[in-house]
ROTOR-260377 format. One record per residue (C-alpha): residue in one letter; x, y, z. Coordinates in pm, whole numbers, plus 32768, in hexadecimal, padded with zeros to 4 digits. Last residue first. Example, Ala and Ser with C-alpha at 12.3 -4.5 7.8 and 13.67 -1.06 7.14 Angstrom:
# residues 2
PATI  res     X     Y     Z
PATI    s  8557  7F96  82CA
PATI    a  84CE  7E3E  830C
This chain:
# residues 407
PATI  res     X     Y     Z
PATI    x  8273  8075  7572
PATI    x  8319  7F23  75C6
PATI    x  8477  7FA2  7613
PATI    x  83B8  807C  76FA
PATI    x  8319  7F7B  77E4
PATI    x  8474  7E87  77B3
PATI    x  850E  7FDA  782A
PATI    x  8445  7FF1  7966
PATI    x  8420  7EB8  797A
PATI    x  85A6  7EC1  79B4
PATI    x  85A8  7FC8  7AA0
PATI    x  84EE  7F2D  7BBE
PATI    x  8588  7E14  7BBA
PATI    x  86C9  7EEB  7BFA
PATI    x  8601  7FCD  7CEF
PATI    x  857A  7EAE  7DC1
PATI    x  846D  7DD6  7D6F
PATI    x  831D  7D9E  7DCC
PATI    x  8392  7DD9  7F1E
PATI    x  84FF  7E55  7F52
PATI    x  84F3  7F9A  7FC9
PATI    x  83B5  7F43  8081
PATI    x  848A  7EA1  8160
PATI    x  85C4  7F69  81AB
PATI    x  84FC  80AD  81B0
PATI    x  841D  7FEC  82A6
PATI    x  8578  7F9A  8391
PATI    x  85EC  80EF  8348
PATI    x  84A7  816D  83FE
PATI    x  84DE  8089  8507
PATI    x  861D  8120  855F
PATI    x  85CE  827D  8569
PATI    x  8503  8255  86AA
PATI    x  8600  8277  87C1
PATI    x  85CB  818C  88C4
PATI    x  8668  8053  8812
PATI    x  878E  8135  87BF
PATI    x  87FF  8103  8651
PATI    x  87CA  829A  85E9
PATI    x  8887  8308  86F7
PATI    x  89BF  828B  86C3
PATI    x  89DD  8376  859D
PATI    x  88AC  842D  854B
PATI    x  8930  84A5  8411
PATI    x  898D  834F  8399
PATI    x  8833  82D8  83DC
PATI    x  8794  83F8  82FF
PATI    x  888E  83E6  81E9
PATI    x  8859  8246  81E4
PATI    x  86F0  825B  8209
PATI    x  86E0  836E  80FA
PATI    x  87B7  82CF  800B
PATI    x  86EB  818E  8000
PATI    x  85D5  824B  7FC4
PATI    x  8665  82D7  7E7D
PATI    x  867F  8172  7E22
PATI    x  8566  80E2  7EB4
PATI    x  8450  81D1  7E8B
PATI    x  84D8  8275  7D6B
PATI    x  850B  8141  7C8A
PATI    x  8373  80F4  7D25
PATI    x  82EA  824F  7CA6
PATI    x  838E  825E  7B28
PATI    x  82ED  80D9  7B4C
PATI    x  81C1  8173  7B9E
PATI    x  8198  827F  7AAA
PATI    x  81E5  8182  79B3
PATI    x  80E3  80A6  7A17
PATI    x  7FCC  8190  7A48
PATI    x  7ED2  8188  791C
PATI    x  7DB5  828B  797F
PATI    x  7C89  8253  7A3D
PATI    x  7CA2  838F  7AE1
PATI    x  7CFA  82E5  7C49
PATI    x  7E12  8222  7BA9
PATI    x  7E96  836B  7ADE
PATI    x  7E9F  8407  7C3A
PATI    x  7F1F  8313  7D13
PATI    x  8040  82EF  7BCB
PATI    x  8081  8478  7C08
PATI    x  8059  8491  7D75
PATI    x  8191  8371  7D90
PATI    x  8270  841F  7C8E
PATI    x  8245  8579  7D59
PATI    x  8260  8520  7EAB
PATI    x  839F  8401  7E61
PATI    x  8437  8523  7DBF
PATI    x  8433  8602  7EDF
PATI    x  8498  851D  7F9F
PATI    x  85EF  84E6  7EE5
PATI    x  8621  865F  7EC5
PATI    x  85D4  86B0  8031
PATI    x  86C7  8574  804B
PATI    x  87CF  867E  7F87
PATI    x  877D  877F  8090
PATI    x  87D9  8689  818B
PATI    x  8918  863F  810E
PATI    x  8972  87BD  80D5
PATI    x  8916  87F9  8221
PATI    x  89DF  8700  82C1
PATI    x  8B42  874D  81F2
PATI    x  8AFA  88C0  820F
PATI    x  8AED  88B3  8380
PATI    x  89D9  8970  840D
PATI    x  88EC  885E  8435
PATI    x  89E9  87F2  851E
PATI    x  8993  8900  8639
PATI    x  8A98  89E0  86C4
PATI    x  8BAF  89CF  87F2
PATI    x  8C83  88E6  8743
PATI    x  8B47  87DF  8740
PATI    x  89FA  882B  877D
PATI    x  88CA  873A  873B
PATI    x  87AE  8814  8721
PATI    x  8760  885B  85AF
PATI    x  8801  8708  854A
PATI    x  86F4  8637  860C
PATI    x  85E8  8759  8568
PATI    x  864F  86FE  843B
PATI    x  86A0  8599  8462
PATI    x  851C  8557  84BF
PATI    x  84AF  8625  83CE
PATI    x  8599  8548  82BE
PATI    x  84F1  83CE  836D
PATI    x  8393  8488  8361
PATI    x  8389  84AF  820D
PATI    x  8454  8389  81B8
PATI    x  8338  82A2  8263
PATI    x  8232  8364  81E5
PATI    x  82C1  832E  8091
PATI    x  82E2  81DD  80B1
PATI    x  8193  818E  80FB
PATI    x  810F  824A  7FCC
PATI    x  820B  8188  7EF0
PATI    x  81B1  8029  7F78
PATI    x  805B  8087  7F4A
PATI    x  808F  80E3  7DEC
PATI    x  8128  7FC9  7DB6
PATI    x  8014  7F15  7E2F
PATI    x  7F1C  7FAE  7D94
PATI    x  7FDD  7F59  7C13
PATI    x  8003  7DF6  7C86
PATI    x  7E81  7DBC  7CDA
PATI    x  7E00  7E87  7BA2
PATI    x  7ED5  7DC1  7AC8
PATI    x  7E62  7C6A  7B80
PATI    x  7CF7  7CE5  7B72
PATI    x  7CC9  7D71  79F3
PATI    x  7C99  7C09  798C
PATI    x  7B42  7BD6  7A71
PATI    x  7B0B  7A2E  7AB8
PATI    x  7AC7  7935  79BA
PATI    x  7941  794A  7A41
PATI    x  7905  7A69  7B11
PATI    x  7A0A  7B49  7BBE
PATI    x  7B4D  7AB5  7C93
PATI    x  7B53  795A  7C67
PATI    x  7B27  7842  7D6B
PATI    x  7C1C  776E  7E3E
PATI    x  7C48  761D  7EB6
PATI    x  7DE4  75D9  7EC4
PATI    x  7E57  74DA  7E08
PATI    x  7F92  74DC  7E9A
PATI    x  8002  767A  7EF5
PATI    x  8137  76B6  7FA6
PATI    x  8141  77E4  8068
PATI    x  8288  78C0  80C4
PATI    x  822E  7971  81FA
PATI    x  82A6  7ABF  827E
PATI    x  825B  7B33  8418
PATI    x  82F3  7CB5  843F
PATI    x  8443  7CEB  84AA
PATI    x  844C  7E39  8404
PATI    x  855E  7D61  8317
PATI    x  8498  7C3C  82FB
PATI    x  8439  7AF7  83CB
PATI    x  840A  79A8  835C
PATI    x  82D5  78E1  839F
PATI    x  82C0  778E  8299
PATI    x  814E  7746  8209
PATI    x  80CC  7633  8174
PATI    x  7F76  761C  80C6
PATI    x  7EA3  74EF  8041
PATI    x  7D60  755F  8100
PATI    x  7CE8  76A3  8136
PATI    x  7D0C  776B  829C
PATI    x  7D5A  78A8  81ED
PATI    x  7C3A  7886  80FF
PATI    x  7CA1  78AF  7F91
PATI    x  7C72  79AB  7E8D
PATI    x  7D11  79A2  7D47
PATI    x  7D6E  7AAD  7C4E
PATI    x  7D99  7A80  7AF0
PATI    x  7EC5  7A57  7A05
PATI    x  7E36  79DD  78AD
PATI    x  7D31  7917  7813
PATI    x  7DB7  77AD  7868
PATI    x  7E31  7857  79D4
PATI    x  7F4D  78E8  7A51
PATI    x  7F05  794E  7BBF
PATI    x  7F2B  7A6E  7C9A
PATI    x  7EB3  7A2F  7DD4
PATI    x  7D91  7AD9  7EE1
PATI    x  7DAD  7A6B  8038
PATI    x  7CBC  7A4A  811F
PATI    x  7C5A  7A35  82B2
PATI    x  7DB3  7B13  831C
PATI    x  7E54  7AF3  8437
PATI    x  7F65  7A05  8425
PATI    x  7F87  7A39  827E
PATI    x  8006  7BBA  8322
PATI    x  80F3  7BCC  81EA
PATI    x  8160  7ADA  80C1
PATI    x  82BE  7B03  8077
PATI    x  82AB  79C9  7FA4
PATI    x  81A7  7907  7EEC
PATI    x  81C0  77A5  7E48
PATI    x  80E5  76CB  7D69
PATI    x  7FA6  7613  7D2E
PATI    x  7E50  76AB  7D1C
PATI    x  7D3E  75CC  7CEA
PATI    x  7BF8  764C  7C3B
PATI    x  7C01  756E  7B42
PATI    x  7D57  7610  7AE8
PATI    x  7E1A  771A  7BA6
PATI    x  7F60  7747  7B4E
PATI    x  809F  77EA  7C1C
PATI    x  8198  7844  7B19
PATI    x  8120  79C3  7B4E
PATI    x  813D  7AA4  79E8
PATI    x  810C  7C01  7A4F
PATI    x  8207  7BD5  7B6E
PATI    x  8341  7B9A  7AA6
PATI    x  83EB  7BCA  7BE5
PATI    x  845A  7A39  7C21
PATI    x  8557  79F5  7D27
PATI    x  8459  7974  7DCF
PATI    x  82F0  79D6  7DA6
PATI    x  8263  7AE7  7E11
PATI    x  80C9  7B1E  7DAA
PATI    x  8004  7AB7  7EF6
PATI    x  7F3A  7BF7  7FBF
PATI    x  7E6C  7C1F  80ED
PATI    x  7D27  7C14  816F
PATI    x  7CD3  7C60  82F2
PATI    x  7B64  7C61  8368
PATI    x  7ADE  7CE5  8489
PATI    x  7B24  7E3D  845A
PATI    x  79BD  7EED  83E1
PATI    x  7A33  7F1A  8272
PATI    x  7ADF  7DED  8256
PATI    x  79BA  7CE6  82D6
PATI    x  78EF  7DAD  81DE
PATI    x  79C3  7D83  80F6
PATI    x  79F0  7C25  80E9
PATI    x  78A9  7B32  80BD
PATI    x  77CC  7C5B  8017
PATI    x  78DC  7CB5  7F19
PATI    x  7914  7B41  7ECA
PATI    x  77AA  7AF8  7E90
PATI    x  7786  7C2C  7D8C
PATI    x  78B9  7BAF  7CE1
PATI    x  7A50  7C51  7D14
PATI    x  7AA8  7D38  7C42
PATI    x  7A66  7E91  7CC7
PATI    x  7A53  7E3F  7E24
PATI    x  7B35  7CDE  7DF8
PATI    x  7C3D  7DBE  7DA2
PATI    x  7C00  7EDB  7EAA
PATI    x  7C1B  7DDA  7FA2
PATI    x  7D52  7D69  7F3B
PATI    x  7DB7  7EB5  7F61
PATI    x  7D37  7EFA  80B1
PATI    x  7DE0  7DB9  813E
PATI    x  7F00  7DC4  80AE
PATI    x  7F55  7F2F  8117
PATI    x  7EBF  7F43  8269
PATI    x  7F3C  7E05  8317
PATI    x  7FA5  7EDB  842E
PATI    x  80EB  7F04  84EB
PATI    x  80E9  80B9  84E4
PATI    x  8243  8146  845F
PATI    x  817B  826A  84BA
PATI    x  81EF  830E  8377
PATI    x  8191  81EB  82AF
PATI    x  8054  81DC  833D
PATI    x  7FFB  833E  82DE
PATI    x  808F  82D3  8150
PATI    x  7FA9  81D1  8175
PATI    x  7E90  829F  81CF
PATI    x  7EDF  83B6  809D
PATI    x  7F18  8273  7FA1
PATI    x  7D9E  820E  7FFE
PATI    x  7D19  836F  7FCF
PATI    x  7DEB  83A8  7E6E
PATI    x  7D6F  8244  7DF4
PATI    x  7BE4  82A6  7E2B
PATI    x  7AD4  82FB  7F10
PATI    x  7988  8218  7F30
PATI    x  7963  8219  80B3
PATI    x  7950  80A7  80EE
PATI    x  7851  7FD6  8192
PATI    x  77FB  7EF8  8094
PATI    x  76F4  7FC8  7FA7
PATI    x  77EF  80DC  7FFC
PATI    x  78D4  8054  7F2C
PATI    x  7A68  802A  7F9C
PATI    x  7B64  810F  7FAD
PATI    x  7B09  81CF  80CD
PATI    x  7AC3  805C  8186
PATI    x  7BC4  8055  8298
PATI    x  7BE1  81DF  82F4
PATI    x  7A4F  81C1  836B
PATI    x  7AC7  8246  84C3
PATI    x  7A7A  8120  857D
PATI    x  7B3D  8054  849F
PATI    x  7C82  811D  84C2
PATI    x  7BE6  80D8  8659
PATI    x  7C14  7F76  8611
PATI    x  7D65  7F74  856D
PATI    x  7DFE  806D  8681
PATI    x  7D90  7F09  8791
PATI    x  7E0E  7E25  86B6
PATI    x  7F2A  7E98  86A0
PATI    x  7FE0  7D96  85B9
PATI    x  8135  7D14  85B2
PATI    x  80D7  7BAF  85E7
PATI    x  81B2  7BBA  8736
PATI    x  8135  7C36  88A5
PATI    x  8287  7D01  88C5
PATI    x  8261  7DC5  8799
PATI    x  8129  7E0B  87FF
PATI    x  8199  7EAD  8912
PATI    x  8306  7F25  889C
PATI    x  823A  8003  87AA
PATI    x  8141  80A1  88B2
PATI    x  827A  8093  8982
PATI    x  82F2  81A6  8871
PATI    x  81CC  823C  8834
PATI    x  80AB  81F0  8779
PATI    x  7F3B  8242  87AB
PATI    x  7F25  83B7  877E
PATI    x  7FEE  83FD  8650
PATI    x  7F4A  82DE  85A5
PATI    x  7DE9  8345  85FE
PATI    x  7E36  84B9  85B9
PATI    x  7EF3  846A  8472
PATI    x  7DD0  8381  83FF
PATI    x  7CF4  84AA  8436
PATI    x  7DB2  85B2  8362
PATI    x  7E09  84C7  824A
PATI    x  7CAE  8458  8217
PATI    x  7C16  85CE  8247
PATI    x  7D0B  8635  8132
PATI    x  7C7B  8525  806A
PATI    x  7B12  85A3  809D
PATI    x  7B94  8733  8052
PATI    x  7C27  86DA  7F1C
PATI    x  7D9D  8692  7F4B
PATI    x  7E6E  8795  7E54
PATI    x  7F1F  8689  7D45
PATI    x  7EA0  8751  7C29
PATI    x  7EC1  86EE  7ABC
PATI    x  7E18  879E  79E1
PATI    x  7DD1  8745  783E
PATI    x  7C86  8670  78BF
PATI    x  7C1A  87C7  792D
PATI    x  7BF0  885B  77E9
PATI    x  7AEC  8744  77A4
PATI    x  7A35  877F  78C9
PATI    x  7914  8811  784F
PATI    x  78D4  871B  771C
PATI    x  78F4  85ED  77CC
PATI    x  7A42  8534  784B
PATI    x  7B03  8619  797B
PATI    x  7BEE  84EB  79C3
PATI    x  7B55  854A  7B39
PATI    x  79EB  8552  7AE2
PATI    x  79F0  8409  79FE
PATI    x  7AC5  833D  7AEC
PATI    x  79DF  8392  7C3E
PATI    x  7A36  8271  7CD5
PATI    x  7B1C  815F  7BFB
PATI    x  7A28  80A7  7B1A
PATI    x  7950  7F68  7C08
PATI    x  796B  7E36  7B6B
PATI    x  780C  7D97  7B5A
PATI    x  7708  7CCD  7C46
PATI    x  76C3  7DDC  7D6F
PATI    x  76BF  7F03  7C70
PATI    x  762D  7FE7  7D5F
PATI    x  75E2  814C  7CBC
PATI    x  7652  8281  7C3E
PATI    x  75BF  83AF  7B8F
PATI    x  7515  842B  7CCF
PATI    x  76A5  845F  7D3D
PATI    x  76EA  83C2  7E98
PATI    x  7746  84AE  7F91
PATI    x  78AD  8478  8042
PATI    x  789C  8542  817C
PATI    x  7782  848C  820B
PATI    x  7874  834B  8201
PATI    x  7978  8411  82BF
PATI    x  7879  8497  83B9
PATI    x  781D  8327  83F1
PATI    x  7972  82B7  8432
PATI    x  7998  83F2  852B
């Protein structure tokens, strides 16, 4: 099915391998609609799925919906690392771990909407997978990262047996643009917090300040001059804060390193944040509905009381809006337009809005919805989590305004 996937996304005759180069978002020129005959059509903006994302979506639903369950869940929760392994290497199997990435490294070559549609799948799975850092750091060193770099990781990505994840947190610190952590003579020196699945993966890609500027940084997992504490988060997932001391590491891109990478890392993973959330509110709201649908009390069902319905219909609202501000900045990514309002607009609505909707859709379920054998739980968990990455809705907020302030 992989393969078919791959088949599915044909390589135009006017592009090529750029093995030693940044690599421009996929198909940028056809979707913006630049060139003479699409012109007219850089004026459009429509968030239908082409038919190769839709076939993303569809077949990481099937493989999510079909290999987790509730003692699926308890499983792996069970074993610790929070990571099924075992959904990870058939998401591999099926080609879903490279569709960002080039086909020159495995990948299948489609673009920011794809990647934000299998998130958002994994998000309403609730599914304990390193997908999100590790496909968008990958994406970062795909299009920025050298010729040697792309050959040493993706591959390994691509086919599942290699794990990359992300560094840019630090504490209480959100101006994330601008990293304290420094890398000099190719040391880097500094601390990282909320850093996720470090335990499994074989890289990690950092944001660094640098004499030229914030760049991004890889270094090997295993790479001397690095502490790590283990904490746990809200899903109950493994966190560690990492303390870099000279750490060996080496420059994303050629020479001084790529200065588009650290934007292009922190706008992905917002969206990614935002596309996971919304298949976690998604499902969290259908999940109430049909809970509320059934659930009788008084002789009639619950959804039926004004109160209820009128709570839920306002989390219709709140999804709603998540859907629509998160399309729109995968879209503008994926067209290689400028994104970061669109995905701030996207992040205040996936934690504050989202906020509501776990606390609507819990309160609905009443008892219910904190039973260890009822699923609702672990969805409010995520909500709780990605709520507050890269900032919660305050932070959020207020580059927002600093963003507009500025013009």
């Amino acid at each position: 099915m992989g393969s078919d996937l791959r088949r599915g996304h044909q390589r135009s005759t006017a592009r090529h391998h750029r093995h030693d180069r940044a690599r421009a978002p996929p198909r940028e020129a056809t979707q913006a609609g630049y060139g003479d005959e699409g012109r007219q059509r850089a004026l459009t903006v429509d968030f239908t799925p082409t038919e190769e994302q839709r076939a993303v979506a569809d077949l990481a639903e099937a493989i999510l919906g079909n290999g987790l369950d509730i003692e699926r869940h308890r499983s792996v929760e069970a074993a610790g690392g929070w990571f099924d392994r075992d959904l990870w290497a058939t998401l591999a199997e099926a080609g879903l771990l490279g569709i960002a990435l080039g086909e020159d490294v495995g990948g299948a070559e489609l673009d920011s909407v794809a990647l934000a549609l299998l998130l958002r799948a994994q998000g309403n799975h609730v599914a304990p997978l390193p997908l999100l850092p590790s496909s968008i750091a990958a994406l970062v060193v795909d299009r920025h990262g050298s010729g040697d770099q792309r050959r040493r990781l993706l591959p390994g990505v691509a086919d599942g047996s290699t794990v990359l994840t992300v560094a840019v947190q630090e504490l209480l610190d959100d101006r994330l643009a601008e990293p304290t952590c420094s890398f000099l003579d190719g040391r880097l020196s500094g601390r990282k917090v909320v850093v996720e699945h470090l335990d499994a993966a074989s890289a990690l890609l950092v944001t660094a300040t640098t004499p030229n500027g914030p760049r991004c940084v890889l270094v090997d997992a295993d790479a001397a001059g690095m502490t790590t504490v283990e904490d746990t988060s809200t899903r109950r997932q493994p966190l560690f804060d990492v303390t870099f001391d000279g750490t060996p590491g080496d420059m994303l891109g050629r020479g001084g390193g790529d200065p588009a990478a650290s934007k292009v890392l922190l706008d992905h993973l917002r969206l990614g944040i935002c596309a996971t959330q919304l298949g976690v509110t998604e499902r969290a709201l259908s999940m109430t509905a049909e809970y509320a649908s059934n659930r009788e009390q008084f002789g009639r069902p619950i959804a039926t009381f004004q109160a209820v319905g009128q709570r839920l219909a306002d989390q219709f609202v709140n999804v709603g809006g998540i859907r629509l501000a998160t399309l729109s900045a995968a879209w503008r990514l994926a067209t290689g337009r400028d994104a970061v309002e669109d995905l701030l607009v996207a992040k205040w609505w996936a934690s504050e809005r989202a906020t509501d909707v776990a606390n609507a859709t819990q309160h609905c379920h009443g008892g219910t919805g904190v039973a260890a054998d009822y699923p609702l739980h672990r969805y409010t968990l995520w909500n709780k989590h990605l709520t507050t990455s890269l900032g919660a809705g305050t932070q959020t907020l207020r580059h927002l305004g600093d963003l507009l302030a500025a013009g």
